[in-house]
N, C-alpha and C positions, 0 to 999 in steps of 0.2 A: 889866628884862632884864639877863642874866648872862652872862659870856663860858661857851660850852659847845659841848658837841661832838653826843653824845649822849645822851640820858636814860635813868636807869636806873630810879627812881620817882621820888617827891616827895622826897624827902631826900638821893638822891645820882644824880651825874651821870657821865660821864667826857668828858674830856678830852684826846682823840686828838691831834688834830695840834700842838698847840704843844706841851706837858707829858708828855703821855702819864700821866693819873693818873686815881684818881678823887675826886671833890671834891661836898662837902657844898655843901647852898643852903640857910642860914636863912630863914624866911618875911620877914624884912626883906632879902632879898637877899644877905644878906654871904656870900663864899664861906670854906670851910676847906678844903684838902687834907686827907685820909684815908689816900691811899694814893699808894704811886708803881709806877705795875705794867711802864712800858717800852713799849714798841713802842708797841701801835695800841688802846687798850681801848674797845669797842665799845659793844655792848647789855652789861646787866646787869637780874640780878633776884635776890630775895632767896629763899632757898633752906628748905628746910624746918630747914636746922641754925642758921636768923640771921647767915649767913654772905652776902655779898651773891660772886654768880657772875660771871665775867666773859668775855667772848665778845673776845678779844684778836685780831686780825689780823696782828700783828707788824711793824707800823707802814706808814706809807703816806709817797709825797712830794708833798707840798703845793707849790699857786704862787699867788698872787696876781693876778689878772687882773683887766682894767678892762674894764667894762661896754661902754664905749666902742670896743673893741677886740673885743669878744667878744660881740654882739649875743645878748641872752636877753630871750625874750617878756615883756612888762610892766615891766622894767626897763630907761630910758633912761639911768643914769650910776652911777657908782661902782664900789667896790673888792668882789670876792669871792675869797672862798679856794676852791678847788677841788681834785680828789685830781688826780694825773697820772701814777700807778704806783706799784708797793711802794719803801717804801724802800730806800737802796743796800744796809742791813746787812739785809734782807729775811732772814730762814733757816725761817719760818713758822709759824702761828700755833698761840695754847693756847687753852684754858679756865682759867680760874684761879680760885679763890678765895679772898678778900678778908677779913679781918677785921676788919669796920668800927670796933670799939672801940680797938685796938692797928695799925692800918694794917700787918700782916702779911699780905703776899702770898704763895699760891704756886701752882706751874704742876699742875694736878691733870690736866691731859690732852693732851697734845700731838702724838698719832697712832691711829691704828684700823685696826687689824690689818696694821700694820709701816708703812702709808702717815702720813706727814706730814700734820697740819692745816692747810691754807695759807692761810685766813683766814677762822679764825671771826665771824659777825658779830652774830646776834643771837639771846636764845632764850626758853622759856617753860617754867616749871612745870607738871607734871601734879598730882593728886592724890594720886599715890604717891610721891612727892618723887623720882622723876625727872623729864628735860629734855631736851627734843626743840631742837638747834642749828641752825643753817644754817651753810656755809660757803661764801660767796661767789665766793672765788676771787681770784687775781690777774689784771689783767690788763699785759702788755706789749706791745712794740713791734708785734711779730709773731707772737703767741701770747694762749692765755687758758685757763686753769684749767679743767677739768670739773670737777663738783663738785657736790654734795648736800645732803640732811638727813640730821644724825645725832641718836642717844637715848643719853643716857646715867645713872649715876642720881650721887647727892648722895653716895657713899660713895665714891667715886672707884674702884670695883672693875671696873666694867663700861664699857664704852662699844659699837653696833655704829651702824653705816651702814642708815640705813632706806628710804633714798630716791635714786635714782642712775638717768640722770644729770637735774642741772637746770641751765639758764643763768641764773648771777649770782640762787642764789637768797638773797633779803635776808630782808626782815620774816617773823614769823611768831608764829601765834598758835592757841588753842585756842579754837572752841566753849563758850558755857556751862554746856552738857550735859556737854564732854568727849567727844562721839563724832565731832567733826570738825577735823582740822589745818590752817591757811591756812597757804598759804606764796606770797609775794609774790617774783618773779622781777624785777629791773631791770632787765635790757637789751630785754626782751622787753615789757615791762608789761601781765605779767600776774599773776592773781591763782587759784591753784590750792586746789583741796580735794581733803585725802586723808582716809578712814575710819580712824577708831581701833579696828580689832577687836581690840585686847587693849594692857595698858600696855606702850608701848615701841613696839608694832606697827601699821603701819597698812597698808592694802591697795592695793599699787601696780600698775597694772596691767602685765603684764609685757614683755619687748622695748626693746631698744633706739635710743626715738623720745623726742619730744616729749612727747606726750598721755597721762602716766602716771595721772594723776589727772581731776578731774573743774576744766575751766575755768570758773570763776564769775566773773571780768570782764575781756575784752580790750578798752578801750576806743581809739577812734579820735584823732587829736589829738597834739603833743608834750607827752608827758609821760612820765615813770618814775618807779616805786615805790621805796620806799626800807624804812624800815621801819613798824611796823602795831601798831594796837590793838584791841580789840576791847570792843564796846559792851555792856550788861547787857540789851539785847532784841537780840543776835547780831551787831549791825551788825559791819561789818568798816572799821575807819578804816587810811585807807592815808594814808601822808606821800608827798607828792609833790615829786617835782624837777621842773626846769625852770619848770611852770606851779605857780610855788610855793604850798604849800599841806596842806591835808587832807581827802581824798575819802574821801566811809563811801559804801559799797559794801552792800546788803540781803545775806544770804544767800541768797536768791533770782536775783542778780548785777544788781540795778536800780539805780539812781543815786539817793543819797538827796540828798545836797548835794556841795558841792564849798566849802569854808570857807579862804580865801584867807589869806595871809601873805605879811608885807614881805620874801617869801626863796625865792630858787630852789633854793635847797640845803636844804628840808626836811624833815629826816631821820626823824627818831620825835618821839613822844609815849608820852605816860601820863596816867592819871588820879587825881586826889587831890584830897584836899580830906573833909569830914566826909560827905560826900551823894554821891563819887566824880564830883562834876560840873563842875569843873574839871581842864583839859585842859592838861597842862606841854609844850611843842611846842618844838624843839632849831632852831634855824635856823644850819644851820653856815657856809655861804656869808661871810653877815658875822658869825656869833659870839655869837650870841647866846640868851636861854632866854627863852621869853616864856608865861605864861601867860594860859589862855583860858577867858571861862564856856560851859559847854558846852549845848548843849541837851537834852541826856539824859546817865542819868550812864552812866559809865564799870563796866564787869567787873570784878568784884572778883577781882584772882589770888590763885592758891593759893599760899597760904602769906604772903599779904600781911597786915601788922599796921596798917596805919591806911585 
């Protein structure tokens, strides 16, 4: 296990709360930094141009709390790191692009259609080498972000808003078809599908509510979603908080397991490995990257090279 924040695939991670960078894992564990991007770097994914994408938040302020003080299911002792708001120099979040050979950073998108990005968190390749984002939102003392899914493509020309509004939406991921979007909401924990009728496009239903999409899993219980993968027979693996861990979800919305980890701050995974069956799982709480043998492999993304 490695100190890490989020996962970005098998080769490169980032490292929100302490560094803010993104940083390589050799298969013997050693880390290298790669990049240093600032703020809050999130999800990432490798893009059709080899250029690894980054989903920035603009950083967040971390505390330290003891278990002991701060009662979390299954866990009776110890230290966790938790988010507790943006941070003070907070001014909002980009997408950025990384060049992993030369650790050159830069901010390729930072607003859509004159609004501010205020905290990208995670996203996914299509097969036309654009990328459908999530932005979370902040939240404060007395307020909280609205906030969506946006598309945007790998040339940096285009970006719009395709999804509005959703609460704290996080993880998200595509179908193996490519005719269906997940997007995993965390204040609410739920697990939403939208239709892809055309790239970039999917079908919202219209009005200003809740129920835009179609709900494939509200389940009962404390827990919340964080961010998501998705299986090579559909499954939908959600990272879970609080009841830490990782739940696959059928496309269907049935329970297929629920695969447990030493971490309530469960954030994302991915899959790697030569047979995509091995499961890289970010436990942020206490810091750590742990990898998992999985029981079925993992979805090969597009534009993925191992």
């Amino acid at each position: 296990m490695v100190s890490a924040q989020k996962l970005a695939s098998s080769a490169a991670l980032s490292d929100a709360p302490v560094r803010g960078t993104v940083t390589r894992v050799t298969r013997d564990g050693r880390l290298q930094v790669v990049a240093h991007c600032g703020g809050g770097p999130n999800g990432i994914a490798i893009g059709p141009d080899g250029f690894a994408w980054v989903c920035n938040n603009g950083g967040a302020r971390w505390e330290r709390v003891f278990v002991d003080t701060m009662p979390v299911p299954g866990f009776s002792s110890g230290e966790l790191l938790v988010p507790v708001g943006p941070a003070p120099d907070h001014r909002g979040g980009s997408i950025q692009r990384v060049d992993l050979r030369t650790g050159r950073v830069e901010d390729v998108y930072t607003e859509c259609d004159g609004r501010k990005l205020c905290s990208p968190n995670d996203l996914v390749f299509d097969a036309h080498g654009g990328f459908f984002f999530t932005d979370h939102g902040k939240s404060r003392e007395r307020e909280r972000d609205i906030t969506g899914v946006f598309y945007a493509t790998a040339s940096g020309s285009k970006i719009r808003e395709v999804i509005f509004p959703l609460e704290g939406p996080n993880g998200i991921g595509l179908s193996p078809d490519g005719r269906s979007l997940y997007v995993a909401e965390t204040p609410t924990a739920r697990l939403w599908r939208f239709s892809v009728v055309e790239p970039g496009r999917v079908h919202v239903e219209p009005g200003f509510h809740p129920l835009r999409g179609d709900l494939v899993y509200d389940p009962p219980g404390k827990r919340l979603w964080d961010s998501l993968a998705v299986e090579a027979d559909g499954n939908i693996c959600l990272a879970t908080l609080i009841e830490g861990g990782v739940t696959v979800v059928s496309p269907a919305g049935e329970l297929v397991e629920h695969v447990p980890t030493p971490d309530p701050g469960t954030t994302n995974l991915c899959f790697g490995g030569p047979d995509l069956r091995t499961a890289y799982v970010t436990l942020s709480a206490t810091g750590r990257l742990m990898a998992v043998e999985w029981a079925r492999p993992g979805l090969r993304l597009n534009h993925q090279s191992v």
